[in-house]
N, C-alpha and C positions, 0 to 999 in steps of 0.2 A: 734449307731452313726448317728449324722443328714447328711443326703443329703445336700451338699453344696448347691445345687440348691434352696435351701430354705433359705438361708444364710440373705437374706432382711428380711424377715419375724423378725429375730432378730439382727435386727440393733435398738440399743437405737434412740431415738427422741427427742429433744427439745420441749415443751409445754412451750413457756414463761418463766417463771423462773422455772419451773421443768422439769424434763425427764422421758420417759417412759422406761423401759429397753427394748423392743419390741415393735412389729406392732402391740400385740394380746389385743384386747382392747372389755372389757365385759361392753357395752351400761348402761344405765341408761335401766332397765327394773322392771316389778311388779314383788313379789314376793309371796303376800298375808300373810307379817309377817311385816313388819313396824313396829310402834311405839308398838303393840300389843308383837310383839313377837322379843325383838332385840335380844336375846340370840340364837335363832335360827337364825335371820336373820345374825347375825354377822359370824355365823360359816358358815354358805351357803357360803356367800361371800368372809372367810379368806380362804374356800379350791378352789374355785378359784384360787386366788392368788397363793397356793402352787399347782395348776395345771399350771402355767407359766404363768395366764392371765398376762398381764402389767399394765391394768389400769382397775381396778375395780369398776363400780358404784351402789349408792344406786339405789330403787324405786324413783319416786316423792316423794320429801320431803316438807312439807306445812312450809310456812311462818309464818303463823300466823292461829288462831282459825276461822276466816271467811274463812278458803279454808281449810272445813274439807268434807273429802270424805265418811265417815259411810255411809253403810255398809263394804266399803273395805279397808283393810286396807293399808295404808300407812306409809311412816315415817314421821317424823318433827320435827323443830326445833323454838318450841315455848320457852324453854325456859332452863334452866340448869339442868332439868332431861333431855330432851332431847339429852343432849350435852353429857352427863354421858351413854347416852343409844349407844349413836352413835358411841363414840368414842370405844367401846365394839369393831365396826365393821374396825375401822382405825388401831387399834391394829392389830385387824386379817387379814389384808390387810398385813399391812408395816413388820409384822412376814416374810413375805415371799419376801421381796423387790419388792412391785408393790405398784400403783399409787392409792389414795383413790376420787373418786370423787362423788359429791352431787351434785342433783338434786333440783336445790329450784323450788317449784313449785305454782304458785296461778292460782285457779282454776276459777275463772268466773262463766258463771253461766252453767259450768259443774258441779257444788255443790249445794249443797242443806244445809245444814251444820245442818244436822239432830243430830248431836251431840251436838256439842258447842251451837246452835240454834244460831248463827250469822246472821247479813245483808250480804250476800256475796256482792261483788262489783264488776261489769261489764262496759263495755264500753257503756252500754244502759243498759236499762231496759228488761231484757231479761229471756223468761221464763226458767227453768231450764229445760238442755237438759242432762239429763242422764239415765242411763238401769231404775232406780227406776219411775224415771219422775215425781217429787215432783210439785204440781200445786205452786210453788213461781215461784219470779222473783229477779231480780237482782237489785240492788240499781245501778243506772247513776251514774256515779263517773265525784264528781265536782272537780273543781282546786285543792280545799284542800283537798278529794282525792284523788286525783293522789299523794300527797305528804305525805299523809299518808301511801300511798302502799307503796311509796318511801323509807322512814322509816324504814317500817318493812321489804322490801328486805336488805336494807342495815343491819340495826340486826340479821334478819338471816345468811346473810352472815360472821357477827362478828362471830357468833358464831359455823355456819363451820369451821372458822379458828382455833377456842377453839377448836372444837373438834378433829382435827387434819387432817381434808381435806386439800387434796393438788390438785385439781379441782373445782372450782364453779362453777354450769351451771346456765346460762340464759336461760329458759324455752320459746320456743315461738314457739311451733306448739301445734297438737292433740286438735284445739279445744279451749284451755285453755286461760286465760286472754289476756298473749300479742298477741299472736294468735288474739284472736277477734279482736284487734287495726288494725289489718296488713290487716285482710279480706273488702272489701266494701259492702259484705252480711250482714257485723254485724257493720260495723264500717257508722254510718250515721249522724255522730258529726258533726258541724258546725262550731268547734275552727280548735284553730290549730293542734288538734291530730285526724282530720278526713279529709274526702275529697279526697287531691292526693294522692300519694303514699309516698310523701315524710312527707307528715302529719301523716300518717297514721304510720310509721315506727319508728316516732319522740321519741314515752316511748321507746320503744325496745333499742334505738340509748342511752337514756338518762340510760337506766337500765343496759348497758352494761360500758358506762364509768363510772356509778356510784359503779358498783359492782367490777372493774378496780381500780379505786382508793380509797376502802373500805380494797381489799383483795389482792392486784396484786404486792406489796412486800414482799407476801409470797404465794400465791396459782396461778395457771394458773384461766383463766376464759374461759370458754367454753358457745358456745349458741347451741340449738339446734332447726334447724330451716327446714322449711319443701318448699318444691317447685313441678312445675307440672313433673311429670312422663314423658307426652309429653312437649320434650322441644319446641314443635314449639308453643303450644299454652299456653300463660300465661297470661290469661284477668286478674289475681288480681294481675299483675304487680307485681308478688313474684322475679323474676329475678331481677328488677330493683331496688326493695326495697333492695335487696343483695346485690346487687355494689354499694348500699349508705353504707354500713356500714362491708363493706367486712374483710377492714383492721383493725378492730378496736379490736375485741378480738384476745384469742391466739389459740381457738381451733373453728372448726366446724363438728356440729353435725348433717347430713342432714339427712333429710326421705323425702319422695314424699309424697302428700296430699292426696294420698286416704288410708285410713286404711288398705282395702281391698289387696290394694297391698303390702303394706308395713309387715302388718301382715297374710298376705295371707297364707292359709293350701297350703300344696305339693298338693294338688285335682287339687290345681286351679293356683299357683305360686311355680315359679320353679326358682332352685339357681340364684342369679346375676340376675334378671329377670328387677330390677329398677337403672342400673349401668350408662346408660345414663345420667339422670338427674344428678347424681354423679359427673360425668367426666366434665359437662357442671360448676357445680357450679366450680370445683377445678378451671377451667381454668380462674375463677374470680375473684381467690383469692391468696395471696402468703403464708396465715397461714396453717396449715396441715386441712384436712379434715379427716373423720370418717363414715362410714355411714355401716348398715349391710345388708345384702342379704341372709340370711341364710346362709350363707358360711361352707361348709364341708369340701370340696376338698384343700388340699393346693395347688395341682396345680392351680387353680381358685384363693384360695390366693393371691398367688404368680403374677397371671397375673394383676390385682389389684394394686399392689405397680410398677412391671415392667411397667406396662404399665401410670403407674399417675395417674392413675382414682383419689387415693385417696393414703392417705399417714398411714391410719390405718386398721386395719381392722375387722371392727365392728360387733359386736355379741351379741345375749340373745339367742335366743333358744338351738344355737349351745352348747353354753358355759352351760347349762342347759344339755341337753344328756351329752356332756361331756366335766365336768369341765378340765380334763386334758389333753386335745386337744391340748395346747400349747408344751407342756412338751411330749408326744408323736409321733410329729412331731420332736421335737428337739430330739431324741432319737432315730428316726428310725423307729418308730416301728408305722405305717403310719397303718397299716394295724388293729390295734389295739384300733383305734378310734371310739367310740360310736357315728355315722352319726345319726342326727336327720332326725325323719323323717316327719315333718311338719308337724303332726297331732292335734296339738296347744292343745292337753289337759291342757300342761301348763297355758294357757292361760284360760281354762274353767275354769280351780280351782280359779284365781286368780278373772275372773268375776263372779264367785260364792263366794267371798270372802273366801276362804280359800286358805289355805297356797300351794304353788304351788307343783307339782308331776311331774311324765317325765313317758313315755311310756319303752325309750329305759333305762333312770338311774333309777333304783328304789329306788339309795339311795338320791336323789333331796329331802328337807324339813326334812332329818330326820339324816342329821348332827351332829346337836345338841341333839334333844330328843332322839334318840336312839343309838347314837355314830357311825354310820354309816358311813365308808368312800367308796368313790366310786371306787377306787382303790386296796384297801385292805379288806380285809378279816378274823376272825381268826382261826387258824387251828383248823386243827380235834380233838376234842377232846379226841377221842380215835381210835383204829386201828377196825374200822368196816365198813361193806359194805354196802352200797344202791344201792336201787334198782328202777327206776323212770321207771315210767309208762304211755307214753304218750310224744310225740315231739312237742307239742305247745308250745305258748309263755311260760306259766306257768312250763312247763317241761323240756325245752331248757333252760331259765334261774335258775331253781334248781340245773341239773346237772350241768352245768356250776360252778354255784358257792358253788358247792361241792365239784369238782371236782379241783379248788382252792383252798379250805380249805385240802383239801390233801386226801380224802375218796378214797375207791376202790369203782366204780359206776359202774353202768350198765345201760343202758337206752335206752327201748323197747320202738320200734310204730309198732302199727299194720299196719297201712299203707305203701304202699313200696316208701313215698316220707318223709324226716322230717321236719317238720314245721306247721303241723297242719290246725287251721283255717287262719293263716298266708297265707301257700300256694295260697288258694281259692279266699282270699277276696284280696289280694294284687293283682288279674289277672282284680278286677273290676276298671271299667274307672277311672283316676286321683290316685290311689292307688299304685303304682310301687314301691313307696319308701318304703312303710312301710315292704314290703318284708328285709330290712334291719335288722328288729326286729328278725328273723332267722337268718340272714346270718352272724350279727355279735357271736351270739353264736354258731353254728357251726364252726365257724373262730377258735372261742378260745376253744371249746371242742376238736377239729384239733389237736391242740398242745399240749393235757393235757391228757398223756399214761396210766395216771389211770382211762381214761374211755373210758368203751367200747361203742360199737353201734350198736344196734340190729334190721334195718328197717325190715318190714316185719313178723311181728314177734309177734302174739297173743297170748296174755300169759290170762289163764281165773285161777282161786282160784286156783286149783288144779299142776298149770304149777309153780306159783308164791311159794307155798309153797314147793315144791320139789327144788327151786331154794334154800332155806337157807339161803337169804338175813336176814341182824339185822332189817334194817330199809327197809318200804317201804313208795314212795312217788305217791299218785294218781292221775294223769293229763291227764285225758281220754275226754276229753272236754265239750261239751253240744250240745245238734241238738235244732232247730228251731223246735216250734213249728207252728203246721198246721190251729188247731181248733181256731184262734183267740184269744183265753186268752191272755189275757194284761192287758195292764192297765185299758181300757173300759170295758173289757168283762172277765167278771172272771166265764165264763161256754164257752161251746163249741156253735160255730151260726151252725144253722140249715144247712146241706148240707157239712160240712164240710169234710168228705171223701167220697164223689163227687170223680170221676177221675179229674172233671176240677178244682180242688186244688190243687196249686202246692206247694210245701215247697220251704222255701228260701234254703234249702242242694241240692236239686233239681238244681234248677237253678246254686249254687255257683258249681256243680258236672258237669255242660256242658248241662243240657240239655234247649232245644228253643223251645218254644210254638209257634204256627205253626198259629196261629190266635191271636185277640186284645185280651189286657189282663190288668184286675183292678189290681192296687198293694195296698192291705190296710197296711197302715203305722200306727200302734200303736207302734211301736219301736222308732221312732222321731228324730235319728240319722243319721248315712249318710246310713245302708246299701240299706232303700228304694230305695233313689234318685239314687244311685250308680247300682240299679238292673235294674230300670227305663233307665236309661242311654245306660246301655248297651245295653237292649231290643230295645230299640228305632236306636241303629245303627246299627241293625241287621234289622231294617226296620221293627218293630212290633209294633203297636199302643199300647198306651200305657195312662191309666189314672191312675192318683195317689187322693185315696183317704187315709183323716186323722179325726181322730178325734179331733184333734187341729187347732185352727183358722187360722193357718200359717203353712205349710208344715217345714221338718225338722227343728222343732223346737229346739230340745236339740243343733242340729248347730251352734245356733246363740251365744253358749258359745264359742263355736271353731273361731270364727270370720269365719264364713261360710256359714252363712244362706242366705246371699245375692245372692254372686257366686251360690252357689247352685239353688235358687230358677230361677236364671238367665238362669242358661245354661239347666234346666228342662225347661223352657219356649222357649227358644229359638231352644231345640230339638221339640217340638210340642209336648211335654208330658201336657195333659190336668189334672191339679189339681182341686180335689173337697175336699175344706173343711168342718168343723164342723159336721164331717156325721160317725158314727157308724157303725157297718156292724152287719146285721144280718141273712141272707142266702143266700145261693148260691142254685139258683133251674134250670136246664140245663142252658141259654146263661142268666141269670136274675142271679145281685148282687142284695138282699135288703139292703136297707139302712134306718138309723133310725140320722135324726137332733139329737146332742146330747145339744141342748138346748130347739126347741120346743116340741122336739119329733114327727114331723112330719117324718111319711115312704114315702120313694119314690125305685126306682129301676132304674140300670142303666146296659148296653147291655155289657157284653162280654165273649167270649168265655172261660176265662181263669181267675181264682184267686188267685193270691201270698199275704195270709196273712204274713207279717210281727209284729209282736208280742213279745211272750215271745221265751226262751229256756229252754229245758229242761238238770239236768245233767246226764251226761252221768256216773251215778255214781255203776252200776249196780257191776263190779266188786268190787267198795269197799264195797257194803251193803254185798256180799258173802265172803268177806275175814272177813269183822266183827263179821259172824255169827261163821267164825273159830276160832276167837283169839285164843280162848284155844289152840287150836292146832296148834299155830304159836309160839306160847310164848312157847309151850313146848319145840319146835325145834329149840329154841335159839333165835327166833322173839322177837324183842324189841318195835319198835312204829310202827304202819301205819297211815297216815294220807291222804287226799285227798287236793288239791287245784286248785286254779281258778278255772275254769270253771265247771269242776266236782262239786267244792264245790257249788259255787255260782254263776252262769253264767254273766259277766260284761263287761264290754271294754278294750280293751289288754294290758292298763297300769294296769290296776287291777290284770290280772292272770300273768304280769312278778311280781307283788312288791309281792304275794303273795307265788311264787315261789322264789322270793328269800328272803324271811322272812322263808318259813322252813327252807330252808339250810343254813343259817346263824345261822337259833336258833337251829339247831340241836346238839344236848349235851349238851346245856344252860339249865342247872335249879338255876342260882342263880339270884334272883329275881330283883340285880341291874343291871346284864344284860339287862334283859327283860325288866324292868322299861321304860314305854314313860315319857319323862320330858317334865313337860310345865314351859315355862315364867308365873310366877304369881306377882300378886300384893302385895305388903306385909305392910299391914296394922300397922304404928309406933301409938302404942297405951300410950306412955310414953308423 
């Protein structure tokens, strides 16, 4: 039963001519399934809806073929497959009584239109600024285009309403077309759509009453518009272009103008961190406002609506760990919510163009192709035991959701702490949260009498086999490698066990180099910077070498490479790129340019190769070599996963751990079946 104290949170809302049924409102966010994959993308979004969201939105959805994003995908509404594709997703929205809302988007010369091969059309002539960075430029949009955009917003719009959107947004931050109009970094026109602020505001003013009286006797109109973080200083006159046009839609969509913060990792941005600028726009406005913060806590919530900031309470990541956030707050069961832990992998996939994933849900993109609910489960198939091996991410979430599916489980760590690499790496700088990724599975293996918990507890072939488990699952994890193999060096560099080589288990296990210390970064992820960091506040010099032109670089998928790069320089951590490592001979690193191949050597005491891992898979290569005599003794499958299997990033070893215990007594191959969206070629 819900805590009254939360009672706001589910108050229906008025949006213009529609209502939301609640405060819980799932952002227009990427998902890397758009127009590509709407059967996937539709089902993502209708179980939202049946996790209690209220108001559900697409990705960016494009107007027209000049504002195509290839390589990533999106959605859009060019034309009546589009509308056919989309409405997949308004069905599966309004299934559940919540609100469908669309994103129209034209992109400027954020696009390159590597697809369509279009002129995209910008407020100038401007070169394309996006991850690919296509050497074009943007076509200056004259009168008669601007009336040509005109147009095809207002079409698009028509045919939101065909598709059964009950929201349109007016798109005017990140960058994007009307965006550019509103900036005077980009906007250096000479009519009257540049200049002041009130010129400069003028498409935005004109694309919202036009999109108003296209759609506004049947759908809400919503903009999404962005402002400074600090409210005291606003040189692009974003405040005052607000209070020209405050009253004029029925929703507001805010975010603050730096990405960084907006989409900020938990390293570096923390819950509610950009609520100011929030509270400053509501008080400018009498329509409801919107805007997310990462939001976990209902209590935070809650203070949010109590206190005005805003009148919704806006979400993507959140709502990605867990879709039914809504619906377990309403329920009580407060304690049962899958807390994101800002780790933005969601966010790599999608700027990797692929379809999006979640660390803490591992059922995120696989709704549809594998029937995956994130809630449920199916039973055991039959009355037999498991036996998991290992408390890391990969083995907290097996038993877990074995232990759901109704199995007798048992689940040993050798260690006398459970959580694995979780524990270690969650104690480095800016990482606290991700410690969540344990604590919600122990939470729910707490409550779940068919599984035991064995810390402390080293079990080698011999222990395992006298136990008589049917099934065993192996999640013994992986160690860092010392010798440098990586990605540069696929042999061991010279000097390598040297005493002054320290492994990254080393350092993640407590111990502190007592003198300056090199950290070569062939890993490219956060744990270099993150070991850097620490070292460095423990007052130890510290230089970070990579063989990449830019230190953590796989970061910069995370929306993290800045921050990062920021607060290494700001601690005094000295970066050396584009340099290979090839020995360590007493206080001398060698180093080798991995473009001209020139060597050089640099002074320290101490070297934390960061590299590969190896798996820790030693128990199961012994238990394979008994099957026989496992299978005699009533042993049915063993298998290994995560990190054991294949050493990767922690969304890796929970989806992996919970892919065996899900397919455990699945042999019918439409189980198993990944479904993709395909083309289907009418050859009549």
């Amino acid at each position: 039963m819900r805590d009254h104290r939360y009672d706001p949170l589910f108050e229906p809302i008025a949006i213009g001519p529609v209502t939301a049924p609640n405060r819980f409102y799932q952002v227009p966010h990427c998902s890397g399934m758009g127009y590509q994959r709407p059967q996937m993308m539709a089902a993502m979004r209708g179980i939202k809806a049946e996790g209690g969201w209220g108001v559900v939105c697409t990705e960016y959805c494009s107007i027209h073929p000049s504002s195509d994003n290839t390589p990533f995908p999106h959605a859009s509404l060019w034309g009546d497959e589009d509308i056919r594709n989309l409405n997949l997703m308004t069905d599966a929205v309004h299934e559940h009584g919540a609100l469908a809302g669309v994103e129209l988007w034209y992109g400027g010369h954020s696009t390159a239109n590597m697809y369509s091969r279009e002129l995209p059309l910008g407020v100038d002539s401007l070169p394309n600024d996006t991850l690919v960075g296509m050497p074009v430029q943007t076509q200056a949009m004259t009168r008669a285009d601007l009336d040509t955009f005109r147009a095809w917003h207002s079409a698009a719009a028509r045919r939101a309403v065909e598709a059964g959107f009950d929201i349109v947004y007016v798109y005017a931050n990140h960058g994007y077309l009307l965006n550019n109009f509103l900036s005077p970094q980009f906007n250096t026109r000479c009519d009257e759509y540049g200049g002041s602020a009130d010129n400069r505001v003028r498409l935005t003013r004109e694309i919202i009453e036009q999109t108003l009286e296209t759609v506004g006797h049947r759908c809400a109109v919503a903009v999404r518009y962005s402002v400074p973080a600090e409210i005291d200083s606003d040189p692009d006159e974003l405040f005052e272009m607000f209070e020209s046009i405050a009253e004029i839609p029925d929703l507001w969509d805010i975010t603050v103008n730096d990405y960084n913060l907006e989409m900020g990792s938990s390293r570096f941005v923390k819950e509610a961190s950009n609520q100011a600028a929030v509270a400053k726009i509501k008080s400018l406005t009498t329509k409801p406002v919107v805007s997310v913060g990462r939001f976990t806590s209902p209590d935070t919530m809650l203070s949010q609506i109590k206190n005005g900031v805003q009148d919704f309470i806006g979400a993507a990541r959140p709502s990605i760990a867990d879709p039914f956030l809504p619906s377990k707050i309403d329920q009580g069961r407060i304690d049962d919510i899958r807390e994101c832990i800002g780790c933005n992998i969601c966010y790599a996939q999608d700027a990797l163009a692929n379809p999006i994933s979640c660390t803490q849900n591992p059922t995120m993109g696989e709704e549809w192709r594998r029937g995956w609910h994130p809630d449920r489960v199916p039973p055991k198939h039959a009355d037999e035991t498991v036996l998991v091996i290992g408390s890391g991410p990969a083995g907290l979430e097996a038993a877990c959701t074995l232990g759901q599916r109704g199995y007798e489980v048992i689940l040993a760590e050798a260690g006398t702490e459970m959580g694995g690499r979780i524990n270690s790496e969650s104690r480095l700088p800016g990482l606290a949260e991700w410690a969540r990724v344990r604590d919600w599975r122990l939470g729910q293996i707490g409550k779940l009498s068919n599984i035991e918990v064995y810390p402390d507890n080293h079990l080698d072939a011999p222990a395992v086999l006298e136990l008589g488990m049917q099934h065993v699952i192996i999640a013994t994890g992986a160690k860092w490698r010392s010798d440098g193999v990586g990605r540069w060096r696929s042999t061991a560099f010279e000097g390598w066990d040297r005493s002054n080589v320290i492994s990254v288990d080393q350092i993640l296990t407590g111990f502190l180099p007592d003198a300056g210390v090199v950290i070569y970064d062939d890993d490219h992820y956060y744990m270099a910077s993150a070991i850097a960091l620490k070292l460095r506040a423990e007052g130890i010099a510290v230089t970070l070498v990579t063989p990449q032109g830019r230190a953590a670089g796989w970061s910069y998928y995370t929306q993290e490479q800045h921050q990062t790069l920021k607060a290494m320089y700001d601690a005094g951590i000295d970066i050396v790129t584009d340099q290979g490592l090839n020995y360590s001979r007493q206080n001398k690193i060698g180093l080798e340019c991995v473009i001209s191949g020139r060597e050089s050597e640099i002074e320290a005491e101490y070297l934390i190769p960061v590299t590969a891992r190896i798996p820790s898979a030693e128990l199961w290569f012994e238990l394979e070599s008994r099957a026989e005599t496992f299978h005699a003794n009533g042993g049915l499958t063993i298998q290994r996963i995560g990190d054991c299997a294949a050493p990767g990033i922690i969304a890796s070893a929970v989806y992996t751990g919970h892919k065996a215990a899900r397919e455990l007594g699945l042999d019918n191959k439409d189980q198993l079946e990944i479904k993709r969206d395909r083309v289907v070629v009418n050859t009549t």
